[in-house]
C-alpha positions in Angstrom: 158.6 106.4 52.2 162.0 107.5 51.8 163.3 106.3 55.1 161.9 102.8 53.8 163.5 103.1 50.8 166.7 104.1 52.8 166.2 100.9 54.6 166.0 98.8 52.0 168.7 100.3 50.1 171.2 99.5 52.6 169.6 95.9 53.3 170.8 95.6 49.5 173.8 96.8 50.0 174.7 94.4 53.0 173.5 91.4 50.8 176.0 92.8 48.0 178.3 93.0 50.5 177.7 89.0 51.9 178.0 88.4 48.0 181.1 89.6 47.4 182.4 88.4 50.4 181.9 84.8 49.3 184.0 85.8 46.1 186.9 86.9 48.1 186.7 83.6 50.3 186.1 85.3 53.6 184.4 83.2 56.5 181.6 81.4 54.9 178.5 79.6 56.7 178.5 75.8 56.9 176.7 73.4 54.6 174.3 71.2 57.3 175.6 67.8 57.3 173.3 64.8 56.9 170.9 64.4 59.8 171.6 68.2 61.2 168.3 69.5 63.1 168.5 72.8 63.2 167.5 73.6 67.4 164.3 75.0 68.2 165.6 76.4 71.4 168.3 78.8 70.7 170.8 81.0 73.2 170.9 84.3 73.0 173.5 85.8 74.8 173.0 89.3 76.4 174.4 91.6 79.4 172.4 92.7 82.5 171.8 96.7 80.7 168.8 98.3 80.1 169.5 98.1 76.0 169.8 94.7 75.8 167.0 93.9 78.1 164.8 96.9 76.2 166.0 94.9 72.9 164.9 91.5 73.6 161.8 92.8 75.6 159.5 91.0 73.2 161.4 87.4 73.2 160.6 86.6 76.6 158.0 83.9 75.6 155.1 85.7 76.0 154.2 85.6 71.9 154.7 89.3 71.3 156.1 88.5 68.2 156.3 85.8 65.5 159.4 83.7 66.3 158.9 81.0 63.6 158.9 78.2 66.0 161.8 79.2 67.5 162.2 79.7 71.8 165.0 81.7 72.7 166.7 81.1 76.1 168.2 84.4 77.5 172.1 83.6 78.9 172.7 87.0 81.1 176.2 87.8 81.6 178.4 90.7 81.4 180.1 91.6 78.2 183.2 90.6 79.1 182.2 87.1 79.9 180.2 86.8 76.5 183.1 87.5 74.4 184.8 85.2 76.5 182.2 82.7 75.7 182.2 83.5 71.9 186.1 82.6 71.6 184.5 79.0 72.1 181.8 79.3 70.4 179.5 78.2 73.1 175.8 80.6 72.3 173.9 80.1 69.1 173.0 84.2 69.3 175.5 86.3 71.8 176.0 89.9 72.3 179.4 90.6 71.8 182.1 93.8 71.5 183.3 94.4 68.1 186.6 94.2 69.3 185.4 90.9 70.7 183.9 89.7 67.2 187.5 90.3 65.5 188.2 87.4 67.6 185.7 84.9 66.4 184.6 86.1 63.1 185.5 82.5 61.0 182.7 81.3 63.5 180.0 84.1 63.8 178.5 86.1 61.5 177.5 89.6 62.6 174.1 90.7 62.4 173.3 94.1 60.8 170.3 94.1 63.5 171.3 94.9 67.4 174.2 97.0 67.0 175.4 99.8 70.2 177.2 102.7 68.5 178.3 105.4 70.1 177.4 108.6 67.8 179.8 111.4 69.1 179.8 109.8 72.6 181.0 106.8 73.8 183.0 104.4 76.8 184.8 107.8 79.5 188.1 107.6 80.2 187.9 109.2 83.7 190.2 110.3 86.8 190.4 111.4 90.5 192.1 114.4 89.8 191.9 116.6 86.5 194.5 114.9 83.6 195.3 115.6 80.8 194.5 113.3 78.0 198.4 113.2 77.3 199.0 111.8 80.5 197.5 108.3 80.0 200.7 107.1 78.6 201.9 107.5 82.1 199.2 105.9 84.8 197.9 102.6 84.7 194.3 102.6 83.3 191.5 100.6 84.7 189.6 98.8 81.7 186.4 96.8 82.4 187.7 93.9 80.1 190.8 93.1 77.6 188.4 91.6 74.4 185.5 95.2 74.9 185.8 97.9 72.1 186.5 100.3 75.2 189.8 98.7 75.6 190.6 98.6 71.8 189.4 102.5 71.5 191.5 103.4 74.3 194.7 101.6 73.0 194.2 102.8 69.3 194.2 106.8 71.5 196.9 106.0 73.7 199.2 103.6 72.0 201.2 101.3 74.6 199.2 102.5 77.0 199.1 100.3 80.5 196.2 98.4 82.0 194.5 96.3 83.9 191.1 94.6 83.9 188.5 95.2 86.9 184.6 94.7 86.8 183.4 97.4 85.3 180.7 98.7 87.6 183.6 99.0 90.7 185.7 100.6 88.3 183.8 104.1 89.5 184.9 103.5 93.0 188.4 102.6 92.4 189.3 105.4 90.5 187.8 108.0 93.4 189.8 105.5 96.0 192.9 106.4 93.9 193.5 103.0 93.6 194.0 103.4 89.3 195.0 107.5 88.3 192.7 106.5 85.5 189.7 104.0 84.5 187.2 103.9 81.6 183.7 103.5 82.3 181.2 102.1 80.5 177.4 101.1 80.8 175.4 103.9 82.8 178.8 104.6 84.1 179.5 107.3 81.1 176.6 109.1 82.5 177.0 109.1 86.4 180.9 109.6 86.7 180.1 113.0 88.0 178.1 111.8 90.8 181.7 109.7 92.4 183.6 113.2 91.7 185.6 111.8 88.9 186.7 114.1 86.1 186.7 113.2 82.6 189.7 112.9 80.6 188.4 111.8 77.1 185.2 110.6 75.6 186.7 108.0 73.5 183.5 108.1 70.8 183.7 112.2 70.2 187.8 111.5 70.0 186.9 108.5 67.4 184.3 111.2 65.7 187.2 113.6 65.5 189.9 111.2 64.1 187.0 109.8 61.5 185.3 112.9 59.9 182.3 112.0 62.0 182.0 108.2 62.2 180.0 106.3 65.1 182.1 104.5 67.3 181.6 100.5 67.2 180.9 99.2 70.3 178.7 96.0 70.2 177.0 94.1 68.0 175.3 90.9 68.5 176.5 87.8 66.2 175.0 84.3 65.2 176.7 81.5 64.8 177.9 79.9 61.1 177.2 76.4 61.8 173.6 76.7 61.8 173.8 77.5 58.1 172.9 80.5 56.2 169.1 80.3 55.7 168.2 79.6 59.5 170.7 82.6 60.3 168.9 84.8 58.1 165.7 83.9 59.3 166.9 84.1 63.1 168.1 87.6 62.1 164.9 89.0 60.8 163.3 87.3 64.0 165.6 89.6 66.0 165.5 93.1 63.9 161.3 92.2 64.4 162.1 92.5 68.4 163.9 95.3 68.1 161.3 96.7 66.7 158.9 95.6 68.4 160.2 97.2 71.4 160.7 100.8 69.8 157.5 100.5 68.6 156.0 99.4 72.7 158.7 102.0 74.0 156.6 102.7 77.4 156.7 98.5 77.8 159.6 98.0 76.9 161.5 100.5 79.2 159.5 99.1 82.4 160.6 96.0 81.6 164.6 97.3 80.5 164.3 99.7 84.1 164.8 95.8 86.1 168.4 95.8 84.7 168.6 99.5 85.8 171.5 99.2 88.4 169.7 102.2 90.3 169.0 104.4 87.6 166.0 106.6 87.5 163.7 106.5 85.0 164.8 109.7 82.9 168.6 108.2 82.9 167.7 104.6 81.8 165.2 106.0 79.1 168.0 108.3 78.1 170.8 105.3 78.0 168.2 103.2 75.8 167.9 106.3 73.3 171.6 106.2 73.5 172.4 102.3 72.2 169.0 101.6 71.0 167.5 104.0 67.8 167.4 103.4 64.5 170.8 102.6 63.6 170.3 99.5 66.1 167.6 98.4 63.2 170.2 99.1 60.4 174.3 100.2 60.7 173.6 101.7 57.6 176.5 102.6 55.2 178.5 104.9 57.7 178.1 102.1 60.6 179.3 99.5 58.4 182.2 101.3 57.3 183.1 102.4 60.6 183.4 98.9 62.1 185.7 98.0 59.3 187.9 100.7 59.6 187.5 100.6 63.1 188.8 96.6 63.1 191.5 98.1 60.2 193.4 100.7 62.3 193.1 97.7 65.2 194.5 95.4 62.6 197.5 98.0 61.8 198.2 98.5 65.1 199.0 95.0 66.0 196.0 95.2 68.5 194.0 91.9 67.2 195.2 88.7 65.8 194.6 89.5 61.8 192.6 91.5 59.7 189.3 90.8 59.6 186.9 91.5 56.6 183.3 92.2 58.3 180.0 91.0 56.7 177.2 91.4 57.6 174.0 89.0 57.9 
């Protein structure tokens, strides 16, 4: 009962928070135009992981759950490429990083449903040799894209720091070639490093928790699109919070299914990695995840790091 109640007090507070937004004349949704038909087939946007495929287990089609009419057509691609994506607005529904989302936020709304946070862990900055987090300033750092929240964390820890983008699964094996001093790995990369012989050199969420009296590091969220207007976004969200639930409730199913997007894992890491980015503040950001994106965009904002400040609501 009380973690219902918890629930429910911080769905109010989010609505509060949509409220006052519209007061303060933030990004608003659009008003339908004559003759709009809202699509039955809608796009949703996730990467190749085992979270988002454990997530969106029960939207396959196979009438797991009630989608009110709606069919939703999975659009696979790595993070990088959906943000890319989102700057023009192409998916209805898309996965997205939160340093991504600061990007687009006058045409998505982020949905308090399908968030990955790292709590005290997050994206590994990682090297051949052992370094010293100090050091950074100096190499050249491997990031697995210029719009993920790995890049942003990293730049907020290492001001002027110097990079450059590479795919982030062959980041592993360019750091042990020496071909970067340094790279950050994320994905089941935080959790295998070892395995290459790399050495980490930060954890980029426990330095976040450090720097924030114990906030979670933003990593992704997963945003709808405003031109659909505000009621069908709110019913695609509670369609969405229902699969995520769905799946935490079916976790046995749901992990077999998740395991396909393994990228060689074994069963105890991928169920691990899922318990990681999928729990229950993937159901609810709560008060704490909420404010940590926003401060998280803030100190982004300050820094010159994105293009304006951004006041986040959340649908």
């Amino acid at each position: 009962m009380v973690a219902l109640l918890a629930v429910a007090v911080s769905a109010f507070a989010a609505r509060v928070a949509r409220a006052a937004a519209a007061l303060l004349g933030r990004a608003r949704f659009s008003s339908n135009p004559a003759g709009f038909s809202m699509p039955q087939t809608l796009r949703l946007g996730h990467s190749p992981d085992p979270d988002d495929a454990f997530m969106w287990f029960s939207l396959l089609g196979d009438g797991l759950i009630d989608t009110d009419g709606y069919r939703f057509e999975h659009v696979i691609e790595e993070i990088e490429s959906l943000n890319t994506r989102a700057l023009a607005g192409e998916l209805e529904i898309t996965a997205l990083s939160i340093h991504g989302f600061a990007h687009v936020a006058d045409q998505y709304a982020l949905l308090n449903a399908g968030s990955s946070m790292g709590e005290g862990y997050g994206p590994v900055v990682v090297s051949r040799a052992p370094m010293e987090a100090g050091r950074l300033s100096e190499v050249t750092v491997a990031i697995p894209g210029e719009l993920t929240s790995a890049a942003l964390a990293l730049a907020l820890h290492t001001p002027g720091v110097t990079t450059e983008v590479a795919a982030f699964d062959a980041i592993p094996g360019l750091v042990a070639e020496g071909r970067y001093e340094a790279g950050v790995l994320i994905h089941e990369g935080q959790l295998t490093y070892a395995q290459s012989g790399l050495h980490k050199v930060v954890d980029l969420g426990a330095w976040w928790a450090t720097e924030t009296d114990g906030l979670p590091l933003p990593l992704g969220g997963n945003a709808i699109r405003r031109d659909l207007g505000e009621q069908a976004c709110e019913r695609v969200a509670r369609i969405l919070e229902s699969s995520i639930r769905y799946s935490l409730a079916h976790r046995d199913e749901a992990l077999a299914h998740a395991m396909k997007y393994g990228r060689g894992l074994d069963t105890e890491l991928a169920d691990r990695f899922v318990q990681m980015y999928v729990n229950d503040r993937t159901l609810d950001y709560g008060d704490d995840g909420r404010r940590a994106v926003q401060l998280f965009l803030d100190r982004a904002a300050d820094a010159g790091l994105i293009p304006k400040r951004v006041v986040v609501e959340f649908l």
